[in-house]
LUMSETI-851801 format. One line per 3 residues: their letters; for each residue x, y, z of N, C-alpha, C, O, CB. Coordinates in steps of 0.02 Angstrom, whole numbers, plus 32768, in hexadecimal, padded with zeros to 4 digits. Atoms other than C-alpha are relative to their C-alpha. Glycine has a CB too. Layout:
LUMSETI-851801
a) X Y Z X Y Z X Y Z X Y Z X Y Z ~ ...
//
This chain:
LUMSETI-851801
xxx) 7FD7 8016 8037 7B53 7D80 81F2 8027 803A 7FE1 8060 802F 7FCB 7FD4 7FDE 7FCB ~ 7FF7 7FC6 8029 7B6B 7E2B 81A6 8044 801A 8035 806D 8041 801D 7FB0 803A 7FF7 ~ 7FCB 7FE3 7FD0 7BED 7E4C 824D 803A 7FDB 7FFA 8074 7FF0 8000 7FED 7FFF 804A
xxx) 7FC2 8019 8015 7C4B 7DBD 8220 8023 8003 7FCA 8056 7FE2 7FC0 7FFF 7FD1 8005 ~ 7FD6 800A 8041 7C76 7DEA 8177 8022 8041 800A 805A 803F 7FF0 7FD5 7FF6 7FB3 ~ 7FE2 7FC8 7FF7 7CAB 7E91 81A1 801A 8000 804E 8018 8032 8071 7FD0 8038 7FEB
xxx) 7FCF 8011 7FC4 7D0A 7E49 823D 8034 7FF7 7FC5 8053 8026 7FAB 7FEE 7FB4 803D ~ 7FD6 8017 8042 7D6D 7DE8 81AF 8011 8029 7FCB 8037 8014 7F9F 7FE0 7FCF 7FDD ~ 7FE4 7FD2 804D 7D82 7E7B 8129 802F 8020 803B 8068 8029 8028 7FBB 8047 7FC2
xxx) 7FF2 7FCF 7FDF 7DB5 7EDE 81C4 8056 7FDA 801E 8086 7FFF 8029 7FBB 8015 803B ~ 7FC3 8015 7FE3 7E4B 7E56 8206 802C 7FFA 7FCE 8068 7FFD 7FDC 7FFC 7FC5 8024 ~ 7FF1 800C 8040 7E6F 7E3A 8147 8024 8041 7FE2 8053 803E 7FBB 7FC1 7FEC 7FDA
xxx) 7FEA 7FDB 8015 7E8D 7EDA 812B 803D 801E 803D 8073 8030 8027 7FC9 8025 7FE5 ~ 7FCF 8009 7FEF 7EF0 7EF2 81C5 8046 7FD9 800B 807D 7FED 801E 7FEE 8007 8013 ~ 7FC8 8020 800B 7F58 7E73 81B5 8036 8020 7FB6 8073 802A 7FBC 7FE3 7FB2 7FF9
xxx) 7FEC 7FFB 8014 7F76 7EA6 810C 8042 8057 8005 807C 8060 7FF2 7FD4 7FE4 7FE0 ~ 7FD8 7FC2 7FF5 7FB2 7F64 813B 8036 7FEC 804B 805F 8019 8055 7FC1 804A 800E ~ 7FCE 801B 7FDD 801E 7F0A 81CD 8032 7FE7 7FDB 806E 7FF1 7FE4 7FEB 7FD5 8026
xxx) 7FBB 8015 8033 807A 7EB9 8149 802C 803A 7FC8 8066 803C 7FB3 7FE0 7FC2 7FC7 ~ 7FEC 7FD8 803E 808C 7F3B 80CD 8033 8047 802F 8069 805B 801B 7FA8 801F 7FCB ~ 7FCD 7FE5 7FCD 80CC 7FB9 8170 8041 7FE9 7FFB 806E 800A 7FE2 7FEE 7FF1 8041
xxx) 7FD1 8024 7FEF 8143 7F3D 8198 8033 8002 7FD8 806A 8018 7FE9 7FEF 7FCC 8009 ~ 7FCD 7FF4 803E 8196 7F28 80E0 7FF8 8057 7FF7 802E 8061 7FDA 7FE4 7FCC 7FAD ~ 7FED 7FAE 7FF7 8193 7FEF 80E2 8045 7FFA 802F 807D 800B 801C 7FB7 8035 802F
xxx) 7FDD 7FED 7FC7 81F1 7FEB 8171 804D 7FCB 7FFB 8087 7FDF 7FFB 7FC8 7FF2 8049 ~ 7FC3 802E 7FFF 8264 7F4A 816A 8023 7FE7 7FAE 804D 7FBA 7FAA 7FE5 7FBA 802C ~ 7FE6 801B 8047 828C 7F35 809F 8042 8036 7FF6 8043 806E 800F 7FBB 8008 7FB7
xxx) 7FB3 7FCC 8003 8345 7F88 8073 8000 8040 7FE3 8011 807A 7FF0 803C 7FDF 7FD5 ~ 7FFB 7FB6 8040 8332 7FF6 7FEE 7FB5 8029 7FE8 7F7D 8015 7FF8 8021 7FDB 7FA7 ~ 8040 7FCF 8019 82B4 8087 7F99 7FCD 7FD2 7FE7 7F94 7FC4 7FF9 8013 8038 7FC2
xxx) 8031 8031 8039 827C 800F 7F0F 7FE8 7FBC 801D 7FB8 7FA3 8000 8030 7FE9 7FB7 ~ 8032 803C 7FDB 8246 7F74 7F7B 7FE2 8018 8026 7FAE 7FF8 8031 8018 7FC8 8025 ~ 801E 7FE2 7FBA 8212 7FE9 8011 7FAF 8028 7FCD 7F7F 8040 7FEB 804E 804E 8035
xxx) 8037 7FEA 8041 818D 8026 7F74 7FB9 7FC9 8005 7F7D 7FD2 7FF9 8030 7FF1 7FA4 ~ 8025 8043 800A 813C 7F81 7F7E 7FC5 8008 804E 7F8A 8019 8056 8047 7FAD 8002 ~ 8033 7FF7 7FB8 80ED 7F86 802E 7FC8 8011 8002 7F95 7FF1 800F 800F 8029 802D
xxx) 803A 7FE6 7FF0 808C 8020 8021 7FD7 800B 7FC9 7F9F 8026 7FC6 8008 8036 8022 ~ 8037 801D 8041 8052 7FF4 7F7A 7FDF 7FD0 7FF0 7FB0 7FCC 7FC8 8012 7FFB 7FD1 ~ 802A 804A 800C 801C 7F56 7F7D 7FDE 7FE6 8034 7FA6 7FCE 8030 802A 7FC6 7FED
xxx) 8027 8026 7FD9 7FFF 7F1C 801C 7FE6 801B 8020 7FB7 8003 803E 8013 7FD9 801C ~ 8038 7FD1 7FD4 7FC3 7FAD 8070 7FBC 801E 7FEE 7F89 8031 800A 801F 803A 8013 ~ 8046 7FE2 803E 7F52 7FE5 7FE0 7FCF 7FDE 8019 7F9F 7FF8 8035 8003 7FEB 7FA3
xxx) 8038 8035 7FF9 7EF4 7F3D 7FF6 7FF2 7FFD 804A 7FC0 7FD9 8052 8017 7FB4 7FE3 ~ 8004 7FF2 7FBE 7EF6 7F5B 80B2 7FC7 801F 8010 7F91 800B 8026 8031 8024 8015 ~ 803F 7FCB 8004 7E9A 7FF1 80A9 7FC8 7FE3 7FE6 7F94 7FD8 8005 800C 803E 7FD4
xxx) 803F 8009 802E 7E31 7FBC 8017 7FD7 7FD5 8039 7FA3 7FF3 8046 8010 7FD3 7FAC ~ 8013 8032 7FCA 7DFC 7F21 80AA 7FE1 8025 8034 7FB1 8007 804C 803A 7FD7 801D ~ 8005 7FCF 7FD1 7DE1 7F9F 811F 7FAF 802F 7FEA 7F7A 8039 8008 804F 8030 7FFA
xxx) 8041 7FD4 8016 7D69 800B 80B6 7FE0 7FD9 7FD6 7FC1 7FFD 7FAF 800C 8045 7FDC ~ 8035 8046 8002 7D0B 7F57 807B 7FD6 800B 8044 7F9B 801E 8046 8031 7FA8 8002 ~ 802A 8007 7FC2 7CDD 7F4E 8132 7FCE 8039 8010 7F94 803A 8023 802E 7FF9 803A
xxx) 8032 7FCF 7FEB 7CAD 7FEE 8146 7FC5 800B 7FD8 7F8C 8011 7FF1 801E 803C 8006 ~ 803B 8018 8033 7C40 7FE3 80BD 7FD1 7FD1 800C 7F9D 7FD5 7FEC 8016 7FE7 7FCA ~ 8011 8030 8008 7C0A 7F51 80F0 7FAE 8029 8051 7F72 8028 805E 804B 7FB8 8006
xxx) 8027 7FFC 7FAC 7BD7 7F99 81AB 7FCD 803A 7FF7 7F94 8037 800F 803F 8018 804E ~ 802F 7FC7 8010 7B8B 803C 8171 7FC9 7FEB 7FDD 7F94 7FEE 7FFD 801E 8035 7FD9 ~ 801F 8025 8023 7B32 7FED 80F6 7FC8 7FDB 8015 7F94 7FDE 7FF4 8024 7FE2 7FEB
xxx) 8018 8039 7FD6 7AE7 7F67 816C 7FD1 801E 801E 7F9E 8000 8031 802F 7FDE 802F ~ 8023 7FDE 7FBF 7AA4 7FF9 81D8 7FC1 8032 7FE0 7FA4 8062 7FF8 8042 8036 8031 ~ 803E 7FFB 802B 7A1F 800E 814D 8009 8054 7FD0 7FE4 8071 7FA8 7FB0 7FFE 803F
xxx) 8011 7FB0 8021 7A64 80C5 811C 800B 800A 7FB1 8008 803C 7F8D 8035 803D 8025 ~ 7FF9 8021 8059 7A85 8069 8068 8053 7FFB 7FF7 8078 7FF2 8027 7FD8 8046 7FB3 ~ 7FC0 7FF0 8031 7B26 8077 8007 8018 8030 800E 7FF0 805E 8017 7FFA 8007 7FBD
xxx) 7FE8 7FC1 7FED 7BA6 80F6 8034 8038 8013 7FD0 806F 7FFC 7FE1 8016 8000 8049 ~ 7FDA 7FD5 8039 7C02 814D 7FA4 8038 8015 8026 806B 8012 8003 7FD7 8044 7FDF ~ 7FB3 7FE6 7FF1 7C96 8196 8027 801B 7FC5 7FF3 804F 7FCE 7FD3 8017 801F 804C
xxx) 7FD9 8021 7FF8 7CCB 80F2 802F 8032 7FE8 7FB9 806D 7FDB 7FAE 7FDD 7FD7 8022 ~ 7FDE 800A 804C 7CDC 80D5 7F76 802E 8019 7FE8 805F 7FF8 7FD9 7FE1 800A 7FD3 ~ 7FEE 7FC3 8005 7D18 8173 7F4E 8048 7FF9 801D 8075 7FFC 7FF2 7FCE 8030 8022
xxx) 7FCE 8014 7FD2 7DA3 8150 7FD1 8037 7FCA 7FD2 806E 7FDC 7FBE 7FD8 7FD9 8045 ~ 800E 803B 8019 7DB8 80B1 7F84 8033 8013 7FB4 806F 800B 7FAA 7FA2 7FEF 7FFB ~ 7FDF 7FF6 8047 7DD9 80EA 7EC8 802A 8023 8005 805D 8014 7FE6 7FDE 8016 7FCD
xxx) 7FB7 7FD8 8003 7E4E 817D 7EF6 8038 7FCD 802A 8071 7FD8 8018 7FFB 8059 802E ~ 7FD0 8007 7FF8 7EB0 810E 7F5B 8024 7FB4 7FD6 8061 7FA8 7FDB 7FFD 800B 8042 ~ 7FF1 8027 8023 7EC0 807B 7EF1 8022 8029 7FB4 8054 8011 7F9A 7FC2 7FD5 7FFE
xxx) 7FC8 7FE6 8034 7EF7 80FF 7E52 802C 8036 801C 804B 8058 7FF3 7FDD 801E 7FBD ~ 7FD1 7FC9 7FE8 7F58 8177 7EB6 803E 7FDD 8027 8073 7FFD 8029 7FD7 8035 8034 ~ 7FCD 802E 7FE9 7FC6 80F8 7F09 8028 7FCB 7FD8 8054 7FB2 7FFB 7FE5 7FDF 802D
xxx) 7FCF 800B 802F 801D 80A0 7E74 801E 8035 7FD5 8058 802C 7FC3 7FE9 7FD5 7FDB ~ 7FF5 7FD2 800E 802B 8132 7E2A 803E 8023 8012 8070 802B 7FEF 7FD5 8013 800D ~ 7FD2 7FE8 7FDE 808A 8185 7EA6 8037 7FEA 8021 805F 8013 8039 7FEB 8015 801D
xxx) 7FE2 8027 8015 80EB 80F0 7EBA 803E 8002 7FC4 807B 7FFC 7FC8 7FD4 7FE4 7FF8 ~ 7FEE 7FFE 8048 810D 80FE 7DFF 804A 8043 7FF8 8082 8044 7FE0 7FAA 8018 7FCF ~ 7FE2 7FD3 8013 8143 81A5 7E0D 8043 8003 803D 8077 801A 8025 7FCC 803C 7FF6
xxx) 7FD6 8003 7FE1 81B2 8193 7EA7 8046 7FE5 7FF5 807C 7FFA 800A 7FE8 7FEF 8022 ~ 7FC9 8026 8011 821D 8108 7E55 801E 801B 7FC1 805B 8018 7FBC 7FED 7FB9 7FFA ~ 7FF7 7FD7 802B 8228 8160 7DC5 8044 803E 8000 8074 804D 7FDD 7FC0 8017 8001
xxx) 7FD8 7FC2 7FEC 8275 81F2 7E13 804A 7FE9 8030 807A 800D 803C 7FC7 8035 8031 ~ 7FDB 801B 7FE0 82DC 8190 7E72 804A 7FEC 7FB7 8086 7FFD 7FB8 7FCE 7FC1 802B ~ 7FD2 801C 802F 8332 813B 7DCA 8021 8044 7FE7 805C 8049 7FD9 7FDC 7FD1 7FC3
xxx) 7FF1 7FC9 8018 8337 81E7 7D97 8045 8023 8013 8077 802E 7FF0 7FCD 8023 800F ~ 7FD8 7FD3 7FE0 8396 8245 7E0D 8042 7FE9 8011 806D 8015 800D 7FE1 8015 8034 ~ 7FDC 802E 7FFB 8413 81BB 7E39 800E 7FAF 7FDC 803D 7F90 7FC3 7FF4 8002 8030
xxx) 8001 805B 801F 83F3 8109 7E00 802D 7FC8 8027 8053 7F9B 8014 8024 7FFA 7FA9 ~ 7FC4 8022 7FDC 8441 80CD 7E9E 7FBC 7FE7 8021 7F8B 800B 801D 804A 802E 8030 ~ 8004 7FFD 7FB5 83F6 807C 7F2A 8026 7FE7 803F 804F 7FB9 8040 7FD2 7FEC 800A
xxx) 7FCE 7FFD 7FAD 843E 8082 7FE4 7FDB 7FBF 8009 7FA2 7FB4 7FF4 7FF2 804D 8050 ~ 8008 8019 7FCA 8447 7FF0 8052 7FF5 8012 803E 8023 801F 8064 801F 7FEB 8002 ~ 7FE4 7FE4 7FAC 840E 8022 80FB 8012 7FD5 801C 8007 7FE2 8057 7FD3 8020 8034
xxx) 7FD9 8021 7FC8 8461 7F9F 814A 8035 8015 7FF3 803D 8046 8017 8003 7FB9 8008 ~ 7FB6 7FE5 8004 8500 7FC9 8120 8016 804A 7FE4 804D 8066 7FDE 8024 7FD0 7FD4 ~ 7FFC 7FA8 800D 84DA 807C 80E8 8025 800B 7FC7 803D 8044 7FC3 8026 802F 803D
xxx) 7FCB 7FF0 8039 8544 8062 8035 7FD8 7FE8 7FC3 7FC2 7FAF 7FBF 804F 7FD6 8008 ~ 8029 7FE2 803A 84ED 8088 7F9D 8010 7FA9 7FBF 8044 7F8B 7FB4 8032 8069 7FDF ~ 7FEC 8037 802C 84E2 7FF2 7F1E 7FFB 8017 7FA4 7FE5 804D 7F8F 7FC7 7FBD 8018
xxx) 7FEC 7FF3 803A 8505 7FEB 7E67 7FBF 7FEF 7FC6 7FB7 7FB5 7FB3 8043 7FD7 7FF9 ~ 802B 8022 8017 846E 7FED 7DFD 800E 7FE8 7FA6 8048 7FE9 7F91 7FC4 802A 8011 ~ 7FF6 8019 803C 845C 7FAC 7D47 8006 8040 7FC3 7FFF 8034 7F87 7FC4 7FCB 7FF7
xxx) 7FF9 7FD1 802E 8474 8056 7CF4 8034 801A 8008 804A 8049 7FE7 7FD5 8029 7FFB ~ 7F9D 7FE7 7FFF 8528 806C 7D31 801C 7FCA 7FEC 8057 7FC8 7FD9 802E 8013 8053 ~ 7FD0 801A 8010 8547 7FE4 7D10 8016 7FDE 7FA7 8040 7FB6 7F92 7FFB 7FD7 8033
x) 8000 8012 8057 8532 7FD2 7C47 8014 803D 7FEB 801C 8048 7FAE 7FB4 7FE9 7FD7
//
């Protein structure tokens, strides 16, 4: 029983970092391409280190603290850095590019 639940954290969480790749990779701009590896990859991982938790755990050696540990830095270190990326982004420009068409769009602080 204990293999099938950490089969299921383990496809759960891959699926979710397949998706969150993906919008990395295929969303247009900085500020949606933000979204991916914050949200859906976070919870990816986090799924990921459920299972492992789950499997170590199982194998009687108790509770394993890396995983947690893991766990809390990357759940507050990844909005965060997020935070601060977009941030710096409004900062420096307040544009973002289309890469499909490679021409910079007009955001709401040029244009007021």
């Amino acid at each position: 029983m204990l293999e099938l639940f950490t089969s299921l954290f383990l496809l759960i969480g891959g699926v979710f970092a397949l998706i969150g790749s993906i919008g990395l990779a295929r969303l247009p701009d900085l500020f949606t391409r933000l979204h991916g590896p914050t949200k859906a990859t976070t919870l990816g991982v986090g799924g990921i280190l459920i299972a492992s938790m789950l499997h170590f755990g199982g194998q009687g050696n108790g509770l394993s603290v890396h995983e947690l540990l893991v766990t809390l830095f990357l759940f507050t270190t990844a909005p965060v850095s997020a935070y601060l990326v977009a941030r710096t982004m409004l900062h420096l420009s307040g544009k973002s590019v289309d890469t499909g068409t490679g021409r910079q769009g007009i955001s709401d602080k040029e244009t007021s």
